[in-house]
VOPAGU-2260 file (C-alpha; in pm, 1 decimal, decimal comma):
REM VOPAGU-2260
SITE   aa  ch    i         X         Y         Z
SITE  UNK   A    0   -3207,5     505,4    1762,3
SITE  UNK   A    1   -3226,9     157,4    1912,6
SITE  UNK   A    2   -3658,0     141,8    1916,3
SITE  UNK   A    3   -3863,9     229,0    1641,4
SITE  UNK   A    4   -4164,0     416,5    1669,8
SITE  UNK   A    5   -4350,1     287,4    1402,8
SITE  UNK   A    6   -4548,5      19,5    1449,3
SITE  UNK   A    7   -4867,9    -147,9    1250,5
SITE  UNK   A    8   -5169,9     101,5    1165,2
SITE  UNK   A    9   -5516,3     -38,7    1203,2
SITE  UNK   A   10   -5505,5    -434,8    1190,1
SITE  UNK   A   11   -5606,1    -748,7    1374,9
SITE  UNK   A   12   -5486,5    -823,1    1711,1
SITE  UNK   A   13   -5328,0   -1137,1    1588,9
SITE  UNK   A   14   -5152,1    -917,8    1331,9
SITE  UNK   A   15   -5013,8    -711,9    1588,4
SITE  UNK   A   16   -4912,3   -1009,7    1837,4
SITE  UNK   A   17   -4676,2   -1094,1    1523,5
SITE  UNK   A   18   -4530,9    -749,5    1380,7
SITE  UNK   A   19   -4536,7    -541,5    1701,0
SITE  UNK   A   20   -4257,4    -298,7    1695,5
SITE  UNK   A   21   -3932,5    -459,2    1611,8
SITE  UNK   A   22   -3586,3    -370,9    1761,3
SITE  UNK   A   23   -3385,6    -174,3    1455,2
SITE  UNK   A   24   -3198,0    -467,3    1344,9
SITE  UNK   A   25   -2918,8    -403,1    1077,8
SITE  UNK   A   26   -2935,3    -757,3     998,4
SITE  UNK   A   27   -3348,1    -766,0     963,7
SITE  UNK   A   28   -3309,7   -1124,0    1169,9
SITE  UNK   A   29   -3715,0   -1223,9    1134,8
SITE  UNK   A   30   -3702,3   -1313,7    1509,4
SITE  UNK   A   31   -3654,2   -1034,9    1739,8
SITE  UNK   A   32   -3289,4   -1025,4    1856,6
SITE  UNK   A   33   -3218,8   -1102,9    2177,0
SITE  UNK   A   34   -3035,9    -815,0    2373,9
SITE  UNK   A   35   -2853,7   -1022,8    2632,3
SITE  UNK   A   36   -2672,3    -769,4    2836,3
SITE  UNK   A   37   -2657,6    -595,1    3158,8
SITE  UNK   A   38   -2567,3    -237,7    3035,3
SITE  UNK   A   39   -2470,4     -14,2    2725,5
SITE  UNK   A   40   -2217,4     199,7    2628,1
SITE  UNK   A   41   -2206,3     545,0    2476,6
SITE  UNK   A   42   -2002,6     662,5    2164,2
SITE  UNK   A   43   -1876,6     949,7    2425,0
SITE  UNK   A   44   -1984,2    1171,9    2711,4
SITE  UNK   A   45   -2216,8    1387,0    2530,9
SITE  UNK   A   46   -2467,0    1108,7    2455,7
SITE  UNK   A   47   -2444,8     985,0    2733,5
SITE  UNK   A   48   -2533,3    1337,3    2905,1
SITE  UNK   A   49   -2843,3    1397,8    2641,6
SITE  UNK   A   50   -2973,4    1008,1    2705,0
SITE  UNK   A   51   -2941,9    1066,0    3039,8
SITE  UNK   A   52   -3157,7    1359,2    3060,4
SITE  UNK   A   53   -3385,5    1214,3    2826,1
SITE  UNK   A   54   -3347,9    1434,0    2543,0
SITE  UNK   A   55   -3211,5    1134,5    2311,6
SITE  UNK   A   56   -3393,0     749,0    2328,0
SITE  UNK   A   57   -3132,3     508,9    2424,1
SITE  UNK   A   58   -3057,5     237,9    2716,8
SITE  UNK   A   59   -2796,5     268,8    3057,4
SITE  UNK   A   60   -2874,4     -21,1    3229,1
SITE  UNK   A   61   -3106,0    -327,2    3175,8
SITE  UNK   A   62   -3263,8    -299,0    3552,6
SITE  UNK   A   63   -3373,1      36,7    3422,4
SITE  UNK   A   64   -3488,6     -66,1    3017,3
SITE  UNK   A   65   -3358,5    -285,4    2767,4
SITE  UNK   A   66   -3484,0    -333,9    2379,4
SITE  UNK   A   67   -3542,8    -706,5    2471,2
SITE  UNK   A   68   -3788,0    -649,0    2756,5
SITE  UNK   A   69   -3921,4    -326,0    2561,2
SITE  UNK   A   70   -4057,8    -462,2    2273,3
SITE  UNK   A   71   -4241,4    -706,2    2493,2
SITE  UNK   A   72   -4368,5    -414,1    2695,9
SITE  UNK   A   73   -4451,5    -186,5    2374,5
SITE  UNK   A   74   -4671,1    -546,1    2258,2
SITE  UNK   A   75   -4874,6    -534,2    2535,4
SITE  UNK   A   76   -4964,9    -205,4    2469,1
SITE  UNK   A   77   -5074,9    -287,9    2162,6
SITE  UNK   A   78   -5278,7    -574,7    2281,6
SITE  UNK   A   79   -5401,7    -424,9    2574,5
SITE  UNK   A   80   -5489,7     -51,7    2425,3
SITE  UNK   A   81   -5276,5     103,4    2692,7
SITE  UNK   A   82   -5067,7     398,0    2625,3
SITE  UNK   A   83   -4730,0     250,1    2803,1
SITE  UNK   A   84   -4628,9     -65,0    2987,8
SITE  UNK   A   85   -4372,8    -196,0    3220,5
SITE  UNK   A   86   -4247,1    -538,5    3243,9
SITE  UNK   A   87   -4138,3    -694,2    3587,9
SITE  UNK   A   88   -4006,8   -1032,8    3708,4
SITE  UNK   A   89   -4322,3   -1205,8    3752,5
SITE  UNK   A   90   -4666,9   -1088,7    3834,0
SITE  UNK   A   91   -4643,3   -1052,6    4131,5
SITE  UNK   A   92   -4370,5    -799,2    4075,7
SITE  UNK   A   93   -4607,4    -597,1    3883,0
SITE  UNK   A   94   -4862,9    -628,0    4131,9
SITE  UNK   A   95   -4672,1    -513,4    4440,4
SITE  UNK   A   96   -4485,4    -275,0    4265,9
SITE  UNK   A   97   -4836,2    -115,9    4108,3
SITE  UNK   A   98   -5013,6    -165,9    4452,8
SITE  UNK   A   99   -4724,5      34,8    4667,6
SITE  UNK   A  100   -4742,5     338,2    4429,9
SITE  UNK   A  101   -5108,4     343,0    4426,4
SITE  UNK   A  102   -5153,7     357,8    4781,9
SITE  UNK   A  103   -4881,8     652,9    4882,9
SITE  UNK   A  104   -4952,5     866,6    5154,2
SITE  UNK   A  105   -5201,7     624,7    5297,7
SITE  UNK   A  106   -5451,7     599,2    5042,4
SITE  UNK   A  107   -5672,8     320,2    5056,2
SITE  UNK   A  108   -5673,8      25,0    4861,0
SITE  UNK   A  109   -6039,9    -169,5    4786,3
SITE  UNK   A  110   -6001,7    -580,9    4663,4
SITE  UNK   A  111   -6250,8    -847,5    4648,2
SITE  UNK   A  112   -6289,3   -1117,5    4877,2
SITE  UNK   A  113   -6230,2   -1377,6    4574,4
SITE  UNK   A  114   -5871,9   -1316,2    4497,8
SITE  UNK   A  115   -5571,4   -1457,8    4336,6
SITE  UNK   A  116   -5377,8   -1576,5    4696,2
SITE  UNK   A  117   -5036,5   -1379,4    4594,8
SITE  UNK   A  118   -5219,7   -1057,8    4610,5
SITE  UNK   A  119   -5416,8   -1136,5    4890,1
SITE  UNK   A  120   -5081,2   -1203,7    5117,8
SITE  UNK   A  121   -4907,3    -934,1    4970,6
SITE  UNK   A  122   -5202,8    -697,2    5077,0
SITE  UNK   A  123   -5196,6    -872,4    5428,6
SITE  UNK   A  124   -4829,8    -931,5    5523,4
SITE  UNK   A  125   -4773,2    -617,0    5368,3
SITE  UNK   A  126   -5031,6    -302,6    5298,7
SITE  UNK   A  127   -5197,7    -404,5    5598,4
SITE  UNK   A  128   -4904,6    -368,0    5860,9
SITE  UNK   A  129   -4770,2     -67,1    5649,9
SITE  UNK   A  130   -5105,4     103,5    5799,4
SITE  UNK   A  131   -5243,6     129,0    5449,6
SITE  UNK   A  132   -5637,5     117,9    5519,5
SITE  UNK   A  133   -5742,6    -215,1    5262,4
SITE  UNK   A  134   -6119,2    -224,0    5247,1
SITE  UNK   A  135   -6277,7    -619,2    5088,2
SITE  UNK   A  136   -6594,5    -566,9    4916,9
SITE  UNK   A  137   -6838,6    -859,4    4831,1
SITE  UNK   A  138   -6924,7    -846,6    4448,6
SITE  UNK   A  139   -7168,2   -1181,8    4496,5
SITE  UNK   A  140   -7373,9    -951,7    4737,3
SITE  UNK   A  141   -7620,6    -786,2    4550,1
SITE  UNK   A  142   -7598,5    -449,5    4688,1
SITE  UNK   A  143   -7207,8    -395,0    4632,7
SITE  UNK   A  144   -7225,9    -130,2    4435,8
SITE  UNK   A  145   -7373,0      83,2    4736,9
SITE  UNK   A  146   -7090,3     -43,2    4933,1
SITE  UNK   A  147   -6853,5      73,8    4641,1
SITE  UNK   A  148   -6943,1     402,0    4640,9
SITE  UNK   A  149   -6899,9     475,6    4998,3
SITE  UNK   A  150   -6566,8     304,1    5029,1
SITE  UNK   A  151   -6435,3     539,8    4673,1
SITE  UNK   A  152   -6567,5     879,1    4836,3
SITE  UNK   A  153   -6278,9     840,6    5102,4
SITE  UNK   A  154   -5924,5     886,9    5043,0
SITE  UNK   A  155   -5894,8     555,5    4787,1
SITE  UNK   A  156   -5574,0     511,2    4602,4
SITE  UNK   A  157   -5728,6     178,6    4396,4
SITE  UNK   A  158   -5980,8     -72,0    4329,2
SITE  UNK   A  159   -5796,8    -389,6    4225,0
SITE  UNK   A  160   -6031,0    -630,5    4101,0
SITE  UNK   A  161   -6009,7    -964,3    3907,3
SITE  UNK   A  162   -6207,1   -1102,0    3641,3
SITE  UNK   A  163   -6289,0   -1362,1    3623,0
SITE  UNK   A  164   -6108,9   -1442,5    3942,6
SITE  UNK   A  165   -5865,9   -1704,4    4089,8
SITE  UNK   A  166   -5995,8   -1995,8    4174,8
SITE  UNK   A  167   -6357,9   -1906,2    4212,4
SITE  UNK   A  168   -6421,7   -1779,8    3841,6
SITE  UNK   A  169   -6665,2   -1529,0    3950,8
SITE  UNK   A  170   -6745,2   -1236,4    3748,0
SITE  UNK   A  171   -6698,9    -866,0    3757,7
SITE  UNK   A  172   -6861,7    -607,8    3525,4
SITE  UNK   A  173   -6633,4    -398,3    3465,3
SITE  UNK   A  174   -6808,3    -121,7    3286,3
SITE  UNK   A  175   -7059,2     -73,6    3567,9
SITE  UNK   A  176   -6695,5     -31,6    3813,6
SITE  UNK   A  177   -6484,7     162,8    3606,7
SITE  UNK   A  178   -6807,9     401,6    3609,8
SITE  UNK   A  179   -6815,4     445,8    3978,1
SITE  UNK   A  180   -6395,5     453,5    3967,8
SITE  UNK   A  181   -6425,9     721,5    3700,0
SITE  UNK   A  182   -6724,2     907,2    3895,0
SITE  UNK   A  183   -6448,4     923,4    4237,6
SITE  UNK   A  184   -6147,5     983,1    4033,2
SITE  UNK   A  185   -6004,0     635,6    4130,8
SITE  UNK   A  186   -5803,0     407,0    3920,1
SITE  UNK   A  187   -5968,6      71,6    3874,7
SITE  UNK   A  188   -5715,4    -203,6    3815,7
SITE  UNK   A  189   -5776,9    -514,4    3666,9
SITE  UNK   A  190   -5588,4    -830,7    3681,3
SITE  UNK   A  191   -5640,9    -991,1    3339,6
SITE  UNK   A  192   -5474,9   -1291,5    3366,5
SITE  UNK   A  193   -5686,9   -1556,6    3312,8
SITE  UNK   A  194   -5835,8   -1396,6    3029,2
SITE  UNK   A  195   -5550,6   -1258,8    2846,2
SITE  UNK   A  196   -5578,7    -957,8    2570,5
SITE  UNK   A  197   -5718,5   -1212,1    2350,6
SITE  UNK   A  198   -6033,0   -1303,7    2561,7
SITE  UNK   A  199   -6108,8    -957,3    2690,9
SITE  UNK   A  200   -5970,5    -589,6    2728,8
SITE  UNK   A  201   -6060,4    -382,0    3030,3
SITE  UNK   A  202   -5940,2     -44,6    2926,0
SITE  UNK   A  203   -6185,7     -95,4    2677,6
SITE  UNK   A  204   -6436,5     -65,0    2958,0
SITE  UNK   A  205   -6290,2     155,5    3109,8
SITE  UNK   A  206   -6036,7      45,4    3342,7
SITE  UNK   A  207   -5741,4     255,2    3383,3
SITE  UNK   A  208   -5468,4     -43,5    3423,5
SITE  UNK   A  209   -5442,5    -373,4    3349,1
SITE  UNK   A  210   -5216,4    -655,0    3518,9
SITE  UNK   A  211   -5085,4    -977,1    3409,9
SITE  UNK   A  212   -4874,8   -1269,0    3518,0
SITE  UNK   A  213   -4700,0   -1333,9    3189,3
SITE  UNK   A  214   -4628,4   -1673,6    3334,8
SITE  UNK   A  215   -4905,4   -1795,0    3224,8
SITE  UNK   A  216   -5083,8   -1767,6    2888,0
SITE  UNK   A  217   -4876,5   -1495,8    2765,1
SITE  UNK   A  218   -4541,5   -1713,8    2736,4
SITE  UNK   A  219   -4759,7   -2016,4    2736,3
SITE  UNK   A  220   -4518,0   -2300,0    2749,0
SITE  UNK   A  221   -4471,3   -2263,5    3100,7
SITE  UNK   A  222   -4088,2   -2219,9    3122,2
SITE  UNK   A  223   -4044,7   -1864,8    3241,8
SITE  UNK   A  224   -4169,7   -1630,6    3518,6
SITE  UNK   A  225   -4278,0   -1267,1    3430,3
SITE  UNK   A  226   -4512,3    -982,5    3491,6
SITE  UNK   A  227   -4638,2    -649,1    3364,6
SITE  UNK   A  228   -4912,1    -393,9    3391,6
SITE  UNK   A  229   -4974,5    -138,2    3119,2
SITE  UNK   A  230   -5216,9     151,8    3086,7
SITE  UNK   A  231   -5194,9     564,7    3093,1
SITE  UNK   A  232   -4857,2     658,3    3049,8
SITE  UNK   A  233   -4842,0     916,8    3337,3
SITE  UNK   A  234   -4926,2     661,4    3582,1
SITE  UNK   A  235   -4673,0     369,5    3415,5
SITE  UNK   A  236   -4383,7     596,3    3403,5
SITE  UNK   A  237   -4378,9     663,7    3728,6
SITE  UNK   A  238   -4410,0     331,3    3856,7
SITE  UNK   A  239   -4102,6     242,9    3584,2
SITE  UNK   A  240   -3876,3     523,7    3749,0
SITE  UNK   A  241   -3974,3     436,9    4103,9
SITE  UNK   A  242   -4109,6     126,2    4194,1
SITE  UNK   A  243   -4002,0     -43,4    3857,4
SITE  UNK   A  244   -3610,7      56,2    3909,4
SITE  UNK   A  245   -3535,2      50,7    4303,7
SITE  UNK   A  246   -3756,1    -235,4    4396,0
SITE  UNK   A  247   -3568,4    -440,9    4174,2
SITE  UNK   A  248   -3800,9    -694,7    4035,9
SITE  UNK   A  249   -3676,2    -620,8    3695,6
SITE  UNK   A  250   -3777,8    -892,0    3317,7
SITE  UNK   A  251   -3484,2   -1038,9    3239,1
SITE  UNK   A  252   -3375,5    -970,4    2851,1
SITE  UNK   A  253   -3435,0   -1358,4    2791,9
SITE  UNK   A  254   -3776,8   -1428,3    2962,5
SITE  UNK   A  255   -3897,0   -1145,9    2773,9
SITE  UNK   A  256   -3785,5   -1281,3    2437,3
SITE  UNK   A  257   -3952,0   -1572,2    2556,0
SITE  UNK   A  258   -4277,9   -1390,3    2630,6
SITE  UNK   A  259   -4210,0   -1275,0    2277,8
SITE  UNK   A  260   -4244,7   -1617,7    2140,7
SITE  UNK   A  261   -4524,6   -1707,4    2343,0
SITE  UNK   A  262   -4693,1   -1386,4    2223,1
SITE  UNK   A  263   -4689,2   -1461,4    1854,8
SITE  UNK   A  264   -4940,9   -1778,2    1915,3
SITE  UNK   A  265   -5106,7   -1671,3    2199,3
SITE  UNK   A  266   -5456,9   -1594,9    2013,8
SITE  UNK   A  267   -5444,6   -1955,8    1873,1
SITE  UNK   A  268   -5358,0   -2126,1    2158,0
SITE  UNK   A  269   -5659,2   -1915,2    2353,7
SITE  UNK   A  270   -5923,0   -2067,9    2074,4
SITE  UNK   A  271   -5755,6   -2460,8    2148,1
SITE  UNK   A  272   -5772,4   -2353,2    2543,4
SITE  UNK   A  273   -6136,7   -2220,0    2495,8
SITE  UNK   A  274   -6252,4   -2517,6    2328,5
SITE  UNK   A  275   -6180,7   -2777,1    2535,5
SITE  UNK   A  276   -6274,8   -2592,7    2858,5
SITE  UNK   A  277   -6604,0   -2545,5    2735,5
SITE  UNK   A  278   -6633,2   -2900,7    2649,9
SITE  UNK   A  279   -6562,6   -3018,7    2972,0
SITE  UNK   A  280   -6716,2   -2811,7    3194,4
SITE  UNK   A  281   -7070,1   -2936,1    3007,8
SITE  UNK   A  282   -6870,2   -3285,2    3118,3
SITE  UNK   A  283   -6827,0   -3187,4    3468,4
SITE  UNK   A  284   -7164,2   -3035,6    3491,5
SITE  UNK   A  285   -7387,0   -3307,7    3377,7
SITE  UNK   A  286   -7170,0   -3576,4    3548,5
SITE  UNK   A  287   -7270,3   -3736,8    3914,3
SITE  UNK   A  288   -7004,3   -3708,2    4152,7
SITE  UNK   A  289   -6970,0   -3319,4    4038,4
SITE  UNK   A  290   -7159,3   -3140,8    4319,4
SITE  UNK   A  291   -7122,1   -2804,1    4080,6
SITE  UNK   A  292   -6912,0   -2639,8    3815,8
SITE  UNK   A  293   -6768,1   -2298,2    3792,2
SITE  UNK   A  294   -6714,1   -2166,2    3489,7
SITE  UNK   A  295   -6862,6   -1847,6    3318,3
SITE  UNK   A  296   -6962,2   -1999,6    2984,9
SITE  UNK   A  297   -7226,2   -2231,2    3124,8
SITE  UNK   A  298   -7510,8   -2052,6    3136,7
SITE  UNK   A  299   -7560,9   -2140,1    3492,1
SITE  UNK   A  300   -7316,4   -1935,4    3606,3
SITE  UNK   A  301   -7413,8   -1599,1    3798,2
SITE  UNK   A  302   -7195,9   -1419,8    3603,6
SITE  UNK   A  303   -7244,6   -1591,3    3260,2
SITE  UNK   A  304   -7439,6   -1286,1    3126,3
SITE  UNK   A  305   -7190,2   -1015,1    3221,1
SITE  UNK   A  306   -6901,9   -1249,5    3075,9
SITE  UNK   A  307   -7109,9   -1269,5    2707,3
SITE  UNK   A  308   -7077,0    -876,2    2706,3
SITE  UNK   A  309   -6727,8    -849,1    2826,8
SITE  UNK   A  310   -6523,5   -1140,8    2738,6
SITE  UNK   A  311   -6482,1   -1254,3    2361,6
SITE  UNK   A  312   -6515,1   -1645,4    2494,5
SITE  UNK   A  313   -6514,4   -1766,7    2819,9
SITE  UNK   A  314   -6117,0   -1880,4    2890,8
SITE  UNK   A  315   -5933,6   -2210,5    2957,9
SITE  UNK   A  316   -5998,1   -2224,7    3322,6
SITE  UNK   A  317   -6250,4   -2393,1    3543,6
SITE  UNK   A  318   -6348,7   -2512,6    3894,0
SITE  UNK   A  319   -6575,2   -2803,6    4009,9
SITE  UNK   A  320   -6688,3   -2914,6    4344,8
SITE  UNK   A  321   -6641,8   -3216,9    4516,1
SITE  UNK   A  322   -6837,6   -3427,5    4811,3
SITE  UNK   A  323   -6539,9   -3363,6    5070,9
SITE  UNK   A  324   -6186,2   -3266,3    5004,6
SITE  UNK   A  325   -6099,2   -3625,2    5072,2
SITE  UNK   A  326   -6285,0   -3700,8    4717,3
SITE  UNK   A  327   -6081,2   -3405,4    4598,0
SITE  UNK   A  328   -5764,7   -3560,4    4624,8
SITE  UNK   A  329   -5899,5   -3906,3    4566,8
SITE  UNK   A  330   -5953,3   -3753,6    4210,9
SITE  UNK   A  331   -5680,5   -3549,6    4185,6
SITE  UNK   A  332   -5456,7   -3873,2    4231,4
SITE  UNK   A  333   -5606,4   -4049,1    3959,1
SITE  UNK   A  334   -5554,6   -3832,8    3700,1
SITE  UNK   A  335   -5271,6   -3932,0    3449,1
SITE  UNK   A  336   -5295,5   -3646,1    3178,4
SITE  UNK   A  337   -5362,3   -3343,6    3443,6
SITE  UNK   A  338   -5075,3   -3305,7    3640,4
SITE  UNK   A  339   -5056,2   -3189,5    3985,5
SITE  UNK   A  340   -4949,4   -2822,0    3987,2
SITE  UNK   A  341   -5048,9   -2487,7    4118,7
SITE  UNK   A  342   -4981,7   -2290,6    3806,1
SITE  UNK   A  343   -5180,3   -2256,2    3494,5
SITE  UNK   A  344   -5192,7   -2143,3    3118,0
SITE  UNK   A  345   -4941,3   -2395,4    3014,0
SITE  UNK   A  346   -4985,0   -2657,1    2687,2
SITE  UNK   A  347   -5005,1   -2939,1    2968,1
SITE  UNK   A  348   -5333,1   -2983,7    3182,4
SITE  UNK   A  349   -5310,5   -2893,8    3534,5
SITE  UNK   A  350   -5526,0   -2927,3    3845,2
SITE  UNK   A  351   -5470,9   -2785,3    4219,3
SITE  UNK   A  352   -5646,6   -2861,5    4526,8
SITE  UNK   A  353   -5677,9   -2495,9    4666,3
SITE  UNK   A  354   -5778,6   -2617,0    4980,1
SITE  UNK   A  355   -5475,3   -2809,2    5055,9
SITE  UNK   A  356   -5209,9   -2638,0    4833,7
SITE  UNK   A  357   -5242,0   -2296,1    4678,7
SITE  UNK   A  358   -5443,4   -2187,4    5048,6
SITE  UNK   A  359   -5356,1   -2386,9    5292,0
SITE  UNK   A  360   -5193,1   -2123,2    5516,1
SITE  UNK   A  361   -5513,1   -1966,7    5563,5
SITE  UNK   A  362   -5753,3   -2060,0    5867,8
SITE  UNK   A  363   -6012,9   -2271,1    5751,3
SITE  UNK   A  364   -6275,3   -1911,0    5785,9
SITE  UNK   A  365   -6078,1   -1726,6    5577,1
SITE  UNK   A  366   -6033,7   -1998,5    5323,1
SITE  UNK   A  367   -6458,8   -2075,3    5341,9
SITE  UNK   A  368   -6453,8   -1634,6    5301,8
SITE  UNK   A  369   -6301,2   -1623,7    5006,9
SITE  UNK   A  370   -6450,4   -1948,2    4823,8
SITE  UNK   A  371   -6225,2   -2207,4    4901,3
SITE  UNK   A  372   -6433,6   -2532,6    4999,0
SITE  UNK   A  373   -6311,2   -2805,2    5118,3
SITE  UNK   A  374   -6363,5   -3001,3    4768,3
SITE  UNK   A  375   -6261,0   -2705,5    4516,3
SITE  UNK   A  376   -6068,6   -2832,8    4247,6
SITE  UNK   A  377   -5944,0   -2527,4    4001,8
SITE  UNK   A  378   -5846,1   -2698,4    3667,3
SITE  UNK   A  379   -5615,5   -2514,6    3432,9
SITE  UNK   A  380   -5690,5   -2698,4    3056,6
SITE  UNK   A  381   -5422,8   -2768,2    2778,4
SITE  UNK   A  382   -5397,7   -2862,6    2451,7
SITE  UNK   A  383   -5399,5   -3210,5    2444,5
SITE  UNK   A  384   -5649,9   -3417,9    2238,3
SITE  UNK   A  385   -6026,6   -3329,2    2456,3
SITE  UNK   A  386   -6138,9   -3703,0    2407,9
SITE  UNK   A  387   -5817,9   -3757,0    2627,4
SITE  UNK   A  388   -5897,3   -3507,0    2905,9
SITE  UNK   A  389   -6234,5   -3612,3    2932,3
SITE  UNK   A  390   -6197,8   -3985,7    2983,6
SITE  UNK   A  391   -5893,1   -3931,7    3201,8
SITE  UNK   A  392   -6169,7   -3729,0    3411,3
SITE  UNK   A  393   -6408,9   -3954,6    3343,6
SITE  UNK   A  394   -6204,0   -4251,9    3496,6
SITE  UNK   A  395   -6078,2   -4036,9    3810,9
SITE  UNK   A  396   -6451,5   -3943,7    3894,9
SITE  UNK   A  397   -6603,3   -4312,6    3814,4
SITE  UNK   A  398   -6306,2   -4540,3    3939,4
């Protein structure tokens, strides 16, 4: 056997993020060994016939499985508390791949109007012309939960919902959805990204699978590009043997050692992330030029309640308004320590202006629908020295 089964019994999260399921190694290398190949071999005809035909455990090809990419996949698992995963090329991979099986035979699909901007083109330059019906559902209006139960008693393949979401920050609660999912028979996915395993865990509430963009806090250093989604295993292996194989947005062997690596710190680096967002968005909010601040662990926040119960702390991202996005960029040009970029989750501070960058194909009503203002900044914070951030802020906003 290449994989083992065995894994840790009934430890920490951290402990798992370290001793997750090793490769069999002969040599017992600490690090997990890198399988760096394309395909594998077989001793002779009959193993390959009995792997084939899954009766033996083993690997053909690495666009189909290799022990690189699944130890990474058998760690989020563990993290996650689903009962399989599947690693793809990036997140958005996962996504599209997740959100095309889903909605077979023209089942609907049900999304938020605050929504990461990958999935929101990928549901409009593609689910939308494929004639899959995609229903957007407020969750700042009050009564959304009336309008979610008449959109999940007709023929609804998903809700796909983040939390909190990308750039607004708002809030979802998840238990209250995966009750009306579970009470239609309709599988509630969650993109976790921003949060991470570490932060919070939505099949713990009761979603049935969870996405991420391992880009980001998963690897952490911000040098790779991956995805994955994990939950039942019904559900996961089919997505693995259809969608997963022949759309070809298959983990390379490397980035997922990488995610590996990333993997083994990630609940540390969460705490540093943690702590300094929550030390500047008290900045932000109490200085002058900030018109408001959006970020769930101020108690301000609409959603601040919901993320107490759900979330462990509150996560390393933020948002803050501006006067006008002229000021925006005014600000964002001043900055020395946060760099310019659209991504996030990596050691080095980063700020977008969604406005102008990640949105700016939109028409100016559907940016204003789906909380982009004019003088949004999203901040993604690092793990430099906070006394830094802050009075590189504090010199962008005052100069």
């Amino acid at each position: 056997m290449l994989y083992k089964e065995e894994g840790p019994g009934d430890v920490s999260p951290e402990t798992k993020a370290i001793h997750v399921r090793h490769v069999s190694d002969p040599a017992r290398a600490l690090t997990p060994p890198l399988y760096q190949t394309s395909t594998f071999t077989f001793p002779d005809m009959e193993t390959a016939d009995r792997v084939l035909k899954g009766e033996e455990k083993g690997f053909v090809y690495s666009r189909g499985g290799n022990p690189t990419v699944a130890q990474f996949e058998s760690a989020l698992s563990e993290l996650e508390g689903g009962e399989a995963s599947r690693a793809f090329a990036s997140g958005m991979g996962a996504i599209s791949a997740l959100l095309i099986h889903l909605a077979k035979g023209g089942r609907s699909v049900i999304v938020p109007k605050y929504l990461y901007i990958g999935t929101r083109a990928f549901v409009q330059k593609f689910l939308i012309p494929w004639d899959i019906p995609v229903h957007w559902f407020d969750p700042r209006d009050p009564s959304w939960t009336d309008s979610m139960q008449g959109l999940l008693a007709g023929n609804a393949g998903a809700v796909f919902v983040e939390t909190p979401s990308n750039p607004t920050l708002d809030i979802i609660d998840l238990s209250l959805l995966a009750r009306l999912c579970r009470e239609a028979n309709v599988p509630l996915v969650v993109d976790n990204t921003f949060a991470s395993p570490v932060l919070q865990r939505p099949i713990a509430f009761g979603a049935s699978v969870v996405v991420h963009s391992a880009t980001k806090y998963l690897g952490g250093h911000g040098d790779l590009l991956g995805g994955v989604l994990t939950g039942p295993a019904e559900i996961v292996s089919k997505v693995a043997s259809d969608e997963g194989s022949f759309l070809g947005a298959t983990l390379s062997p490397f980035n997922a050692w990488l995610i590996l690596r990333g993997i083994k710190t990630l609940h540390i680096r969460m705490q540093a992330h943690c702590d300094r967002a929550e030390e500047i968005a008290s900045f932000l909010a109490g200085h002058p030029k900030v018109c408001s601040v959006r970020y769930p662990g101020l108690a301000g926040h609409p959603g601040h309640d919901t993320a107490r119960r759900q979330m462990r702390r509150f996560g390393g991202m933020l948002s803050f308004e501006l006067a006008s996005s002229v000021e925006a960029r005014r600000v964002a040009n001043r900055l020395e320590i946060f760099q310019i970029g659209v991504s996030l989750g990596d050691p080095g501070s980063l700020i977008e202006h969604p406005w102008s960058m990640s949105h700016r194909l939109l028409s100016e009503a559907d940016r204003l629908s789906s909380g982009v203002t004019p003088g949004l900044l999203r901040m993604s914070v690092g793990l430099e020295g906070l006394t830094d951030l802050v009075r590189d802020l504090d010199r962008a906003l005052s100069s």
